[in-house]
C-alpha positions in Angstrom: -21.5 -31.9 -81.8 -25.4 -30.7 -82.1 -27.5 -31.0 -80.0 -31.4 -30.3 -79.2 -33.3 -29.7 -76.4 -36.6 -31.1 -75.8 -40.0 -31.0 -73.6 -41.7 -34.6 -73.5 -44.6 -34.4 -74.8 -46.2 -37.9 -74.5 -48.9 -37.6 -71.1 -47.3 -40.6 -69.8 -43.9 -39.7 -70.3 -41.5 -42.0 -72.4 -42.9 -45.1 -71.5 -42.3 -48.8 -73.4 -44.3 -48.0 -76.9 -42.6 -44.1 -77.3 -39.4 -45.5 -75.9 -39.1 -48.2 -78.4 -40.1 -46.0 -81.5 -37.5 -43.0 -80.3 -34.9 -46.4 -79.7 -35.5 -48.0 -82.9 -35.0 -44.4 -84.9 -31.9 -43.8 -83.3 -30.4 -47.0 -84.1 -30.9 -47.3 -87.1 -29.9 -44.1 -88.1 -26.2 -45.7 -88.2 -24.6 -42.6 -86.1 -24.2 -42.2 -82.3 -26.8 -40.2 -80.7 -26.9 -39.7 -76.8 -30.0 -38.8 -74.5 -29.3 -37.0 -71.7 -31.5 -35.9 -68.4 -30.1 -33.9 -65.9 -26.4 -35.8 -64.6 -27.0 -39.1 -66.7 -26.5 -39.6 -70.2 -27.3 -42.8 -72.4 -27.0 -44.3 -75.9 -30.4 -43.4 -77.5 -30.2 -46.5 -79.4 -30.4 -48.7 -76.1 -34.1 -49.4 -74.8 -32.7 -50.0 -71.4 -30.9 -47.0 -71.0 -33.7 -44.5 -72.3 -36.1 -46.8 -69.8 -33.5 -46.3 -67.1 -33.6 -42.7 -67.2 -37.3 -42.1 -66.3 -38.6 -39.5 -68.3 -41.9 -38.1 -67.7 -44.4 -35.9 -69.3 -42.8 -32.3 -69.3 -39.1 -33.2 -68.4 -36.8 -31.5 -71.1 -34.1 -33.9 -72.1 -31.1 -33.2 -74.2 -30.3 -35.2 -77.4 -26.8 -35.2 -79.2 -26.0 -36.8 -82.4 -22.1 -37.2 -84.2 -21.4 -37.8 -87.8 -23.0 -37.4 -90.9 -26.6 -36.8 -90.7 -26.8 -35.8 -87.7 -28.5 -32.3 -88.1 -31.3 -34.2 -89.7 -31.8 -37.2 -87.4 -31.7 -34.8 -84.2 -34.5 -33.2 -86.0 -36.7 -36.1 -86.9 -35.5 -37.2 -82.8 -37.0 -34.4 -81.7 -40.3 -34.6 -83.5 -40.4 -38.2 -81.9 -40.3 -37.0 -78.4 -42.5 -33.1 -79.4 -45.0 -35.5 -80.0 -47.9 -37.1 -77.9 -48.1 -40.4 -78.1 -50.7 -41.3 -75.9 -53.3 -39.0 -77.4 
């Protein structure tokens, strides 16, 4: 399964508006992709569960993606959360 790591680049950390554009790519990107900080893992597709997991500016998270495409979605994932959004 491949996986990326990444630093959190938003100042505010992944707050409602980041949460819900990372959330909305995931799901509809039709494969299963986790998000994972430290011990806890969720479905990147859920909202809730990226919410839940209280990222902050700097925190390195771990994405994970099965199925066709996935190479490609962790990618564009990643550029999601590289990228400042409160700038």
């Amino acid at each position: 399964m491949p996986e990326r790591s990444v630093l959190i680049a938003s100042a505010h950390g992944l707050h409602a508006r980041p949460a819900a554009a990372f959330t909305q790519a995931a799901a509809k990107a039709g494969v299963p992709v986790q998000l994972t900080k430290g011990a806890k893992s969720v479905n990147a597709a859920s909202i809730l569960g990226v919410i839940s997991l209280g990222i902050e500016h700097g925190d390195e998270v771990v994405l994970s993606a099965e199925g066709e495409g996935a190479e490609d979605l962790l990618d564009e994932l990643t550029a999601l959360l590289s990228a400042d959004h409160d700038a």
